[in-house]
C-alpha positions as CSV (number, residue, x, y, z in Angstrom):
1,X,-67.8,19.5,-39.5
2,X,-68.9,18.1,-36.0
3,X,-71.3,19.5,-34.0
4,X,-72.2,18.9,-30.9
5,X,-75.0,19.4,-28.3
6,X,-75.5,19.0,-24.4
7,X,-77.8,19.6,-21.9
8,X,-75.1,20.3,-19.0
9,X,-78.0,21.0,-16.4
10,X,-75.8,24.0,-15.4
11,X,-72.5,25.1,-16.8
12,X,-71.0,26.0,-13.8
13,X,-71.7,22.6,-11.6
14,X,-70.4,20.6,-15.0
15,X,-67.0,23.2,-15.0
16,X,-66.3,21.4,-11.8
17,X,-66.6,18.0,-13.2
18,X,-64.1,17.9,-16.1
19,X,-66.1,20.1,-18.8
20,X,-63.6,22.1,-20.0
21,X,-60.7,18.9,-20.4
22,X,-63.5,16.4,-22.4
23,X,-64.4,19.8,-24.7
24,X,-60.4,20.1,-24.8
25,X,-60.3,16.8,-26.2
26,X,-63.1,16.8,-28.2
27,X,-62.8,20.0,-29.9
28,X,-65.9,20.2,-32.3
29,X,-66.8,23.0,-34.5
30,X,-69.7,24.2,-32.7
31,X,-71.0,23.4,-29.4
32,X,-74.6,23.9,-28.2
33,X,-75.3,23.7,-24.6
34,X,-78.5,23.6,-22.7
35,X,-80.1,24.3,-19.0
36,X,-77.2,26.4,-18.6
37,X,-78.6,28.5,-15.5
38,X,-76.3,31.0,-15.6
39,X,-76.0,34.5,-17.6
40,X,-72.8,35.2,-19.8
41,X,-71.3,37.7,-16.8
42,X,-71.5,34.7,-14.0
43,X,-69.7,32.4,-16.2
44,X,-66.1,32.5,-17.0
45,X,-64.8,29.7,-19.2
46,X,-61.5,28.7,-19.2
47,X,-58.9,28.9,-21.7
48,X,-59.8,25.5,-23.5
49,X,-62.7,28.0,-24.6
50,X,-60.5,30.4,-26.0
51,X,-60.9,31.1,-29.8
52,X,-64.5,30.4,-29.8
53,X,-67.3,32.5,-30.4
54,X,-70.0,32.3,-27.6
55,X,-73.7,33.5,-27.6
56,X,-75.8,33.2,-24.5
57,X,-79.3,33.2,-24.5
58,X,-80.2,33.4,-20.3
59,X,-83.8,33.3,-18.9
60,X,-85.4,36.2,-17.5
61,X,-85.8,34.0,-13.8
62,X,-82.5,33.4,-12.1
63,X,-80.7,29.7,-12.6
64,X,-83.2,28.5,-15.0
65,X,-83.4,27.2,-18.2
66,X,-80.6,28.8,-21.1
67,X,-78.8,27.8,-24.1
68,X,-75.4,29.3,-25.0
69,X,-74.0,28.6,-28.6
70,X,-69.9,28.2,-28.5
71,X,-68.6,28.1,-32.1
72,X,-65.4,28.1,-34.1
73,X,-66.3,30.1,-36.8
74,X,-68.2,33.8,-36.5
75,X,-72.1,33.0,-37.6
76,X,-73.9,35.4,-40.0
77,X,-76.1,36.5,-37.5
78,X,-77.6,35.4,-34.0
79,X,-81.4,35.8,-32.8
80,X,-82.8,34.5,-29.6
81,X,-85.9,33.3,-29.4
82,X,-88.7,32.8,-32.2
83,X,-90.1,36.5,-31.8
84,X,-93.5,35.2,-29.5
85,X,-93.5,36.7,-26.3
86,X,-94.8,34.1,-24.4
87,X,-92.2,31.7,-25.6
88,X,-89.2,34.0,-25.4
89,X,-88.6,34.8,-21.5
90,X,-87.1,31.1,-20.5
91,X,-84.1,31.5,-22.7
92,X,-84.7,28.1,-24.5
93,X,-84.1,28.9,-28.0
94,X,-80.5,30.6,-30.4
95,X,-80.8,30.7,-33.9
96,X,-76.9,31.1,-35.7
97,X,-77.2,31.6,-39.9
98,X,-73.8,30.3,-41.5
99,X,-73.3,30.5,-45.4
100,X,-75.4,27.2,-45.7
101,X,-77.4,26.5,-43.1
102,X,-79.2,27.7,-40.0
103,X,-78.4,25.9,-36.5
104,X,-80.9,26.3,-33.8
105,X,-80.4,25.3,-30.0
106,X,-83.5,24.9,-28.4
107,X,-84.6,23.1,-24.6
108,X,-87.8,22.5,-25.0
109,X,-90.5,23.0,-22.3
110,X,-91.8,19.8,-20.0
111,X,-94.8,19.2,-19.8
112,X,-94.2,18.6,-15.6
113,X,-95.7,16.3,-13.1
114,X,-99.2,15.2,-14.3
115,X,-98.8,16.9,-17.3
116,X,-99.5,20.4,-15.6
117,X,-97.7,22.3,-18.0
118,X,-99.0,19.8,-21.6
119,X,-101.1,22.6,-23.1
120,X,-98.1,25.0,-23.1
121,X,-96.0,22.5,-24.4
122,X,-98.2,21.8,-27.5
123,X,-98.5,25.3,-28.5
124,X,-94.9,25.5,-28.5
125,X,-94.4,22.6,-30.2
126,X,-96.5,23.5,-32.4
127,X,-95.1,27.4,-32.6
128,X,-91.2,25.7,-33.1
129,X,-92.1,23.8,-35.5
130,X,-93.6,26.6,-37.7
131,X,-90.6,29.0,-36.5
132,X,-88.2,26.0,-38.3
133,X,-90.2,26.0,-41.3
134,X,-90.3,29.8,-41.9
135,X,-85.9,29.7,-41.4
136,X,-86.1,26.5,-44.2
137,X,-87.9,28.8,-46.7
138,X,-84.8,30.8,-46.9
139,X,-81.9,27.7,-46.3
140,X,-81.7,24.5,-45.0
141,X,-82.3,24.1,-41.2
142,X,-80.7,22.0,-38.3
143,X,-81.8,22.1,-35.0
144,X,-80.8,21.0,-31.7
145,X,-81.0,20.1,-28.3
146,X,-83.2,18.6,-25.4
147,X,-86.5,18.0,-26.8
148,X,-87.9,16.9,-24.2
149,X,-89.9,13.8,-25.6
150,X,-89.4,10.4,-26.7
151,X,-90.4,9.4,-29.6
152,X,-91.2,6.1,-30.0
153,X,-91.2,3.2,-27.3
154,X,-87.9,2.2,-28.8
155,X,-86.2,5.7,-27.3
156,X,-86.8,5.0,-23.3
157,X,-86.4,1.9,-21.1
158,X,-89.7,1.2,-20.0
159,X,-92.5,3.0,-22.1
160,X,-95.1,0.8,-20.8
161,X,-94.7,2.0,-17.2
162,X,-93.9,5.9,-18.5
163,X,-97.3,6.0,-21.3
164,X,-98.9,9.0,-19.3
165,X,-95.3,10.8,-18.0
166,X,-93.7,13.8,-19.1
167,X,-92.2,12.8,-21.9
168,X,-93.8,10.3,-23.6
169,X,-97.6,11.2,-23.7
170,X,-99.4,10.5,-26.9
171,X,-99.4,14.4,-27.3
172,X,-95.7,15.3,-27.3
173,X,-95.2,11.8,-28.8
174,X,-97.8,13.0,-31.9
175,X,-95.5,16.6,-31.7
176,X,-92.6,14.7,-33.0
177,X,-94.5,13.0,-35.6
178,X,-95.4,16.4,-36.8
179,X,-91.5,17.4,-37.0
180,X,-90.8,14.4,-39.2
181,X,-94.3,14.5,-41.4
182,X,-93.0,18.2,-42.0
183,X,-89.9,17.0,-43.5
184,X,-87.3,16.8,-40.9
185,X,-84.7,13.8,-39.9
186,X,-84.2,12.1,-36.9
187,X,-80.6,12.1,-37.2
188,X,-79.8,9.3,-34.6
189,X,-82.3,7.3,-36.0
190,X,-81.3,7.8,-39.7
191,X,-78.1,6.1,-39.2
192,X,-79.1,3.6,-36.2
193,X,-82.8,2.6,-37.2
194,X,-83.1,-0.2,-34.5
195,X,-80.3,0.2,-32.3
196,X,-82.1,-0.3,-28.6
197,X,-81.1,0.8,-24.9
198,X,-79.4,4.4,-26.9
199,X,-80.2,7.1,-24.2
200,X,-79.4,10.7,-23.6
201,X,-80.6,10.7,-20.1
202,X,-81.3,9.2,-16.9
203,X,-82.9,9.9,-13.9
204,X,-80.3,10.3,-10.8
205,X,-82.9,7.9,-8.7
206,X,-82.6,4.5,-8.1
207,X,-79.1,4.1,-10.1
208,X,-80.9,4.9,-13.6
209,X,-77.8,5.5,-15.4
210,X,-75.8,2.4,-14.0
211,X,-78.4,0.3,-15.0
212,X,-79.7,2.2,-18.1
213,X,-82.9,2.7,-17.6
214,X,-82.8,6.1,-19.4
215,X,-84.6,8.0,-22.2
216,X,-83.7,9.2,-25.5
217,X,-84.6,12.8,-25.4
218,X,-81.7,15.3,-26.9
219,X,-81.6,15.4,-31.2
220,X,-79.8,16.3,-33.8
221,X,-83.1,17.1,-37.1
222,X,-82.1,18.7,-39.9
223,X,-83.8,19.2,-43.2
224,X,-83.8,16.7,-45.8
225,X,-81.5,18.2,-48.2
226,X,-79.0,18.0,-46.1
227,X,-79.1,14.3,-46.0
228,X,-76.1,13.9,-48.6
229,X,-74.0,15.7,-46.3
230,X,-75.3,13.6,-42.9
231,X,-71.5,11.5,-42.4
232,X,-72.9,10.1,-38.7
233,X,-74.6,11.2,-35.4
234,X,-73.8,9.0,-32.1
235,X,-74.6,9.7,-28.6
236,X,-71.6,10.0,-26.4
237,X,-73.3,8.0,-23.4
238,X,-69.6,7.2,-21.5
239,X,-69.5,11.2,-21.3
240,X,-70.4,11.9,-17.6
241,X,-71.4,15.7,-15.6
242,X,-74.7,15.7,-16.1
243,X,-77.8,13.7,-16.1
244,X,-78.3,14.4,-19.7
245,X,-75.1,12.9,-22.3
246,X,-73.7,15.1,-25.2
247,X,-75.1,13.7,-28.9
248,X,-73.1,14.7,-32.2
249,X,-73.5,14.9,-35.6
250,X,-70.9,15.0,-38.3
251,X,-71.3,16.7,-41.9
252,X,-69.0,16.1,-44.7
């Protein structure tokens, strides 16, 4: 089973840059997007989309935020959001339950220029994190998407320069230790513990991406029971139509 997640930074500005032929190509079992800006009734996909299953979560302001779910194979059920209010207007979070496993989409909040917006962020971090834990009391959980941190100083270019940024502050940095400590893998980094200059996105200033100087901030965490059934996880850098790249992970 491959799945696969993207932040597209706007499905309909990446339809117009070859979306629907690579997805042709690719063809994965499910497909979770993010920063989709759009609601299901401004979006028409194209036939390569035909045959899947699609669940939209848009938020409440116009041409932000979003995740949409696109999947082969009808889901048990579909929630969005992780029933708090305050969390649940941006569109950032779809929760599908298949026979083994729940698969949640999430774009996580940034913290913004000079951290504006950290204290949000960390009660959402920390609200996620207990919203995946309630889901793997019933069945194992994997979840998905732009994370919007770092981790270590392994995952961006230059962490020296980027301690303080968005992205890589001790306390989004500690939020992801939290994920791990509580039982979840680093998919990416299960398979590829040292592999340097692996990115999932680059600024468009200064020729980032040309030169990658990027920033490893979209995953692929699931529980650890699944870890027999892990086969790989990769990050499809050559894949271009956004400033974020899709990242994969197979199950046997």
């Amino acid at each position: 089973m491959k799945l696969i997640s993207w932040n597209v930074n706007g499905i309909r500005a990446v339809l117009k840059k070859g979306f629907a032929e690579w997805f042709a190509d690719i063809q994965p079992d499910i497909l979770c997007l993010q920063e989709t800006k759009a609601r299901a009734e401004q979006v028409e996909l194209p036939l390569e989309f035909a045959g899947y299953h699609q669940f939209w979560n848009a938020a409440e302001k116009a041409g932000y935020s979003g995740t949409l779910i696109l999947s082969k194979d009808k889901p048990i059920s579909v929630t969005n959001g992780i029933g708090i209010e305050e969390h649940d207007t941006e569109g950032r979070v779809i929760t599908a339950e298949y026979p083994d496993f729940y698969l949640v989409t999430v774009y996580t909040p940034n913290a913004q220029n000079e951290l504006k917006r950290l204290d949000y962020r960390m009660q959402w971090d920390k609200d996620f994190l207990a919203y995946c834990k309630d889901l793997e009391s019933t069945k194992p959980v994997i979840f998905c998407g732009d994370l919007n941190v770092a981790h270590q100083e392994i995952d961006l270019a230059r962490p020296k320069a980027n301690r303080k940024s968005a992205g890589f502050s001790d306390q989004e940095r500690a939020g992801f230790d939290n994920i791990v400590e509580a039982g979840f893998i680093d998919t990416f980094r299960h398979f590829h513990p040292d592999t340097e200059g692996a990115y999932s996105w680059w600024s468009y200033r200064a020729g980032a991406r040309g030169k990658n100087v990027g920033w490893r901030i979209d995953y692929f965490c699931t529980s650890a029971s699944l870890t027999p059934q892990l086969a790989s996880a990769e990050i499809l850098s050559d894949v271009l139509g956004s400033d974020h790249c899709p990242v994969t992970l197979t199950l046997k």
